[in-house]
C-alpha positions in Angstrom: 141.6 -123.7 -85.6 138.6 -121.3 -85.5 136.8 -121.4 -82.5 133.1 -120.7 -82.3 130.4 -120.3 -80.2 126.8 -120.2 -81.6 124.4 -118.9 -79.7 121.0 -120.1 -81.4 120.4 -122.7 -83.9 117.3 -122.1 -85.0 116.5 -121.9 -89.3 119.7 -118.9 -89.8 122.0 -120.8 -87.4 121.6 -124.2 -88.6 122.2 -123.2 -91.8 125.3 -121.1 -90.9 126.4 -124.6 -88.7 126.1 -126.8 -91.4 127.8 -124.6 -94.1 130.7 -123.7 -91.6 131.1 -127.8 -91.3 130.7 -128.2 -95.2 133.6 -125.6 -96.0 135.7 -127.7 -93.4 135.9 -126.1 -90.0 137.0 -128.5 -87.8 133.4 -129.4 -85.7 135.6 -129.8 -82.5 136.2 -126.1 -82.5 132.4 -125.7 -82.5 129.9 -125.0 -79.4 126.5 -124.5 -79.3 123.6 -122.9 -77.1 120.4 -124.0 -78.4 117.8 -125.8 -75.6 116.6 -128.8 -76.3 117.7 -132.2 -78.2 117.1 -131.4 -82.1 120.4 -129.8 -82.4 122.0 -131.8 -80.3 120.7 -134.8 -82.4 121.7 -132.9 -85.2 124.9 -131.8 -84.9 126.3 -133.8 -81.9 127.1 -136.8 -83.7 129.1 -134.4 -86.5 131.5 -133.1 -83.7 130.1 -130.5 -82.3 129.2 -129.8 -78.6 125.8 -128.7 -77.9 124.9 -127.3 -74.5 121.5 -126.1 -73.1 122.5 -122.4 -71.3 125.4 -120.4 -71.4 126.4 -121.6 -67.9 126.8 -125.1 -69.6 129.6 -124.0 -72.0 133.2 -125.0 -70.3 135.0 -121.9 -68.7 138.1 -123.4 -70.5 136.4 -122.1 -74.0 137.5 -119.3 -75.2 135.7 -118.6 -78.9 137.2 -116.4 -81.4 133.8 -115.3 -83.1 130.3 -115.7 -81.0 127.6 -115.8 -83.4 124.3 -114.3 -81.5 121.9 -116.1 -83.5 118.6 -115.2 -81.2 115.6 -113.9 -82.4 116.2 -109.9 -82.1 113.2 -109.6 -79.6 115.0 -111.7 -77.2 118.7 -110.6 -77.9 118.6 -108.1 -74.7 117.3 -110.6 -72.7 120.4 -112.6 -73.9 123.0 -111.4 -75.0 124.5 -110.0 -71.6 125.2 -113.3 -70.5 128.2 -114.1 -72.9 129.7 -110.7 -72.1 132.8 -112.8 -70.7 133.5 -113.7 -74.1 135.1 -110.2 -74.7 138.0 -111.2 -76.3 136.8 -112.5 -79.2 134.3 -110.7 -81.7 130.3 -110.9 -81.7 129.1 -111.2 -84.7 125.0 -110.7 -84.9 122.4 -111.4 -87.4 119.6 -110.1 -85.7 117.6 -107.8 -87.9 117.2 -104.5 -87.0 119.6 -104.5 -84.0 122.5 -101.8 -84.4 125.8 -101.9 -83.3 125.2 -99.2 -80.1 122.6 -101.8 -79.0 125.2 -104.5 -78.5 127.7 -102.2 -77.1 125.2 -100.6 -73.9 124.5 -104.6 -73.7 128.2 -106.0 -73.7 130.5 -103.0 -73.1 133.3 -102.0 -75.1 134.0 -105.4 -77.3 134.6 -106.1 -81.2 130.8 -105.8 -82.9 129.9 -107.3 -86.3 125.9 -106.4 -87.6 125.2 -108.9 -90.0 122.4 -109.2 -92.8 122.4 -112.5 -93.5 118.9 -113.9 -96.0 117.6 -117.0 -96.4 119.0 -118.5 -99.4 122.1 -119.4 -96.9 120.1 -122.4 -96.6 121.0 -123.7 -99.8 124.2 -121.7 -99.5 123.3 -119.3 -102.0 122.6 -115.9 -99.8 124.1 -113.0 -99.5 125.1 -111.0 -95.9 126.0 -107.3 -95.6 128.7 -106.7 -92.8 129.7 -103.5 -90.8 132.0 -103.6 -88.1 132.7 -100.9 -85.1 136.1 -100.1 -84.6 137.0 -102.4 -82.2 137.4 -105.7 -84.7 140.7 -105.7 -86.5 141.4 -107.1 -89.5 142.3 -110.9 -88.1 138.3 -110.7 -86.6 137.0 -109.3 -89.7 138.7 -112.5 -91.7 137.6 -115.1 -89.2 133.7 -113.4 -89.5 134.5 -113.3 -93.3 135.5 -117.1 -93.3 131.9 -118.1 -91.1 129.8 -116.0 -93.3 131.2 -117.3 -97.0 130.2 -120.6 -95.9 126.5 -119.7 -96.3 127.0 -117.4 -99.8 128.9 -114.1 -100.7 130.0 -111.2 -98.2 130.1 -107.5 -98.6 130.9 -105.0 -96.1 130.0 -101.6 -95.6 131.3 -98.5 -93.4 128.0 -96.7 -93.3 125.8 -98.3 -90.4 122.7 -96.5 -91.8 122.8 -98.0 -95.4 121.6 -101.5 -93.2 118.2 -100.7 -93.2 118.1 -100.7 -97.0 119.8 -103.0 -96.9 117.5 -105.3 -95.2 115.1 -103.8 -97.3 116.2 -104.9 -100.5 118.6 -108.4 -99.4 116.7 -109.1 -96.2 113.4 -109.3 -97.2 113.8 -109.7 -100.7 113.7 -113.5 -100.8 110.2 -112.7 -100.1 109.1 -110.1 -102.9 111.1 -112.9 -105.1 108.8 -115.9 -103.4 105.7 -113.8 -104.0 106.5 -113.4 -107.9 106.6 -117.1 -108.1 103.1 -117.3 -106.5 101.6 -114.4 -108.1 102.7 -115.8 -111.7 101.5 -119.0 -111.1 97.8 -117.8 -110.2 98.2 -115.8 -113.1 98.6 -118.5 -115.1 96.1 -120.8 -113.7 93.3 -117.8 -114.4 94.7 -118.2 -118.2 94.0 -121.5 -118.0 96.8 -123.8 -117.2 96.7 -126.1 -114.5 97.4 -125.4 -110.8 100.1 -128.0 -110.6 101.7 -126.4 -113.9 101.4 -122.9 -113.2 102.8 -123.7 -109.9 105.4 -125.2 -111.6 106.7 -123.0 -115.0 106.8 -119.9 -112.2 109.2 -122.0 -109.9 111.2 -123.5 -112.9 111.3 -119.9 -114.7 112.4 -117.8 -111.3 115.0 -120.3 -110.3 116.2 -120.5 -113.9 116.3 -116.8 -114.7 117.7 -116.3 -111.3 120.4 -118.9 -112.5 121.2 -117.0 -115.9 121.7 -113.6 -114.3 124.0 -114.9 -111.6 126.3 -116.5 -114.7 125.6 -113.7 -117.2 128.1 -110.8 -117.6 125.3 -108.9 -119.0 123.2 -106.4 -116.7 119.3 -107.6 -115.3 118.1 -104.4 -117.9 120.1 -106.1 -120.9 118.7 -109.7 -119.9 115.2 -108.4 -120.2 115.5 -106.5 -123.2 117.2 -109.6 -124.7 114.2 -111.9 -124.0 112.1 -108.5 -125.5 111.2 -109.2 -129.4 109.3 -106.0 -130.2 105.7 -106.3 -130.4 105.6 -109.6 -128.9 104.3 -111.2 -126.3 106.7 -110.6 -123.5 107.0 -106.7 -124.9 102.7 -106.7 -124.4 103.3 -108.2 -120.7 106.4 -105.7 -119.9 104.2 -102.6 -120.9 101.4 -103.5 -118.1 104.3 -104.6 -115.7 106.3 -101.1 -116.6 103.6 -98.4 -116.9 104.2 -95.3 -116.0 103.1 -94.4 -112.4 101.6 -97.4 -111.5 104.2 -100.5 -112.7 106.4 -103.0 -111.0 108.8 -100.6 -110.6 107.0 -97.8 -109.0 105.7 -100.4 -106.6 109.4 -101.9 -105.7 110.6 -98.0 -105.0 107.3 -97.9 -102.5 107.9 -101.7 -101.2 111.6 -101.0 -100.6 110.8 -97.7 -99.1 108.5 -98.9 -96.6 111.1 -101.9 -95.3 114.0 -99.5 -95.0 111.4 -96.7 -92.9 110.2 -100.0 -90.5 114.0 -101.3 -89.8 114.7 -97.7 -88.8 111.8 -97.8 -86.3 112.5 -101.3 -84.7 115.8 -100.2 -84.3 114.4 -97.2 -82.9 
C-alpha cells in the first residue's frame, strides 16, 4: 500500500485526493494536513484521515510520498516542519519553487518539482516532473502512480526547461480560457446572442480540443484541414496569422514573458 501524506488540499490537492481515490488507492493509506472541517467533511467519511497541523499526524506514519501542496508563498514557512519525513520522497507542485529551494529547507532528501495544471480537476491535465538525484526509481513510480491519477506525466532532466514549461502547460489553461471568452464577444459584436456566443466558443474549444487529443494528425494539419481556400475560416486565419502582428507572434511574446517571470519568482 502506498502511503501518503498531503500537505494542503486546497483546489490542486483535492483534485489530486480525489483522483488518487478514483484510480483505487486504498484511502486508509491516506493523511491529510489541511485546517479546518471542509476536507475533513470531504474526504473523512471516504477513508481518509484528516488532521489540522503537522503535529496532529501520528508519529507511527511513515509516508512514502509527501505531497506539499501549499501555496508557494507559504512553502518556507512550511515545509520545514515535515523534514522528519526524510525517508520518503517530497514531491511539490508549487509553481516556481526549484528543487535547491526544497533542499536548503529539508536537507539532503528525495525532491520531485512538479507542474501540475488545472484540467487535473476533471482529470484531464498534464504535469511535468524533474527529480534530484536522491529519488530512485521505486520513488519516481510511486510519484508517477499519484500524478497519473489527475492526467498524463512527463519527466524531464533539465531543471531550467520548468519555467517554460509553466509557461506554456501551467498557465496555458488560461490563454485557452481567454480564447473561449474572446470568441464569444466576438461573436456577440457579429450579432449573435450573449448566451449563444458564450456558448458555440465553449462547445467549439472543448470539442476541437477533443478531436486533436484523438487525432493522429498534427494541430497544423487539423487547421489546414478545416481550411477550404478562399473561405470563410481561410479570411479569419489571415487576420489571426499576419505577419508580425498575428496570434502567433503574440503566443511567442505571451510564452516569453511567463517563462522570464517564473525565472524571477524563483529568483
Amino acid at each position: 500500500m502506498t502511503r501518503v501524506l498531503l500537505v494542503g488540499c486546497g483546489k490542486m490537492g483535492s483534485a489530486m485526493l480525489a483522483g488518487w481515490i478514483e484510480r483505487g488507492i486504498d484511502p486508509a493509506g491516506i493523511v491529510v494536513v489541511e485546517p479546518g472541517g471542509a476536507a475533513r467533511d470531504t474526504f473523512g467519511p471516504k477513508g481518509v484521515t484528516v488532521v489540522d497541523t503537522v503535529g496532529a499526524v501520528d508519529r507511527a506514519f511513515m509516508p512514502d510520498v509527501v505531497v506539499l501542496a501549499v501555496k508557494p508563498q507559504v512553502m518556507a514557512e512550511v515545509a520545514p516542519s515535515y523534514a522528519r519525513f526524510k525517508d520518503g520522497v517530497f514531491l511539490s507542485i508549487a509553481a516556481g519553487k526549484p528543487v535547491s529551494f526544497f533542499a536548503g529547507l529539508l536537507g539532503d532528501v528525495a525532491i520531485v518539482r512538479a507542474m501540475p495544471n488545472t484540467p487535473a480537476a476533471v482529470r484531464a491535465g498534464i504535469t511535468v516532473c524533474v527529480a534530484n538525484a536522491r529519488v530512485d526509481a521505486a520513488r519516481r513510480a510511486a510519484c508517477q502512480i499519484l500524478l497519473e491519477a489527475v492526467g498524463e506525466v512527463a519527466w524531464i532532466d533539465d531543471e531550467g526547461l520548468m519555467d517554460a514549461v509553466t509557461a506554456v502547460s501551467g498557465s496555458g489553461p488560461a490563454y485557452v480560457f481567454l480564447l473561449a471568452e474572446v470568441m464569444a464577444k466576438a461573436g456577440a459584436k457579429a450579432g449573435l446572442p450573449p448566451e449563444l456566443a458564450t456558448r458555440l466558443a465553449r462547445a467549439t474549444v472543448w470539442g476541437s480540443g477533443q478531436l486533436l487529443s484523438q487525432s493522429a494528425e498534427s494541430s497544423e494539419q487539423l487547421r489546414i484541414n478545416v481550411t477550404s481556400p478562399g473561405g470563410t475560416t481561410a479570411a479569419a486565419l489571415a487576420v489571426l496569422m499576419a505577419e508580425g502582428k498575428g496570434f502567433g507572434e503574440l503566443m511567442d511574446d505571451a510564452v516569453a514573458a511567463a517563462t522570464r517571470r517564473g525565472k524571477e519568482l524563483a529568483g
